[in-house]
N, C-alpha and C positions, 0 to 999 in steps of 0.2 A: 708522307708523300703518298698521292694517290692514282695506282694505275688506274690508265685505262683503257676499257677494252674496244679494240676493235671492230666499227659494225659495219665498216662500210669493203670489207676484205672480200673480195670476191668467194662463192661458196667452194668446198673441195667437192669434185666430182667423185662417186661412186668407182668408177673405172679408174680412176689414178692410184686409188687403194687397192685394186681388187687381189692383191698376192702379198706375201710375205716381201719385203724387198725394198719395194715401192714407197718412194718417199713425194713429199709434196714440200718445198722448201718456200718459204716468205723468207724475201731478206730485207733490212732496213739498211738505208745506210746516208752518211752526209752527203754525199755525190755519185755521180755517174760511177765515176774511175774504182772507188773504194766496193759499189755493187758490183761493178761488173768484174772484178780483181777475183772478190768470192768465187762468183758463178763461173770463172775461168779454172779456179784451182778446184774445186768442185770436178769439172769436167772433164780434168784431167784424168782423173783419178776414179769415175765410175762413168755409167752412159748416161747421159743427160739431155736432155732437152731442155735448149737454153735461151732464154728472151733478149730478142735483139735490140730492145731499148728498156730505160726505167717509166716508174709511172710518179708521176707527183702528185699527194693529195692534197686540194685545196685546204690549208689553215694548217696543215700537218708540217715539222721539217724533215727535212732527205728527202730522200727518193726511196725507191720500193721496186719489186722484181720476184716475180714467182716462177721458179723452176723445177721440175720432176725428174727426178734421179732414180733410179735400176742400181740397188745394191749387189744384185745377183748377177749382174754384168760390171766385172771389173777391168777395165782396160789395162792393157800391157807397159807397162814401161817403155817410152822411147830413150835409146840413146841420141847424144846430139850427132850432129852431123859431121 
């Protein structure tokens, strides 16, 4: 089996690295629900900046969604209601 590599992935900005912490996350996934599922539990659990929709690449399957995570902000636990 032969990966392969990615060329058409948008580039990482300079500024989304620029600290310890900072993550830049690519997600793949077979559908919306299953991307968006990630990027929800993701969110929960550090500060995030989160994409309000996926992207489809022509000839590629799933879908796709790049999000930027702050490990050095970790959000607090909610209880439920």
């Amino acid at each position: 089996m032969h990966e392969r590599v990615l060329t058409d992935v948008d580039p990482i900005q300079e500024t989304h690295l620029s600290e310890p912490g900072l993550l830049v996350i690519d997600v793949a996934g077979m559908d919306d629900e299953t991307v968006l599922a990630f990027q929800n539990a993701i969110a929960q659990t550090w500060a995030t900046s989160t994409a309000d929709r996926t992207t489809q690449d022509p000839g590629q399957p799933g879908v796709r969604l790049r999000l930027y995570a702050d490990l050095r902000q970790v959000l607090a636990p909610t209880s439920p209601p």
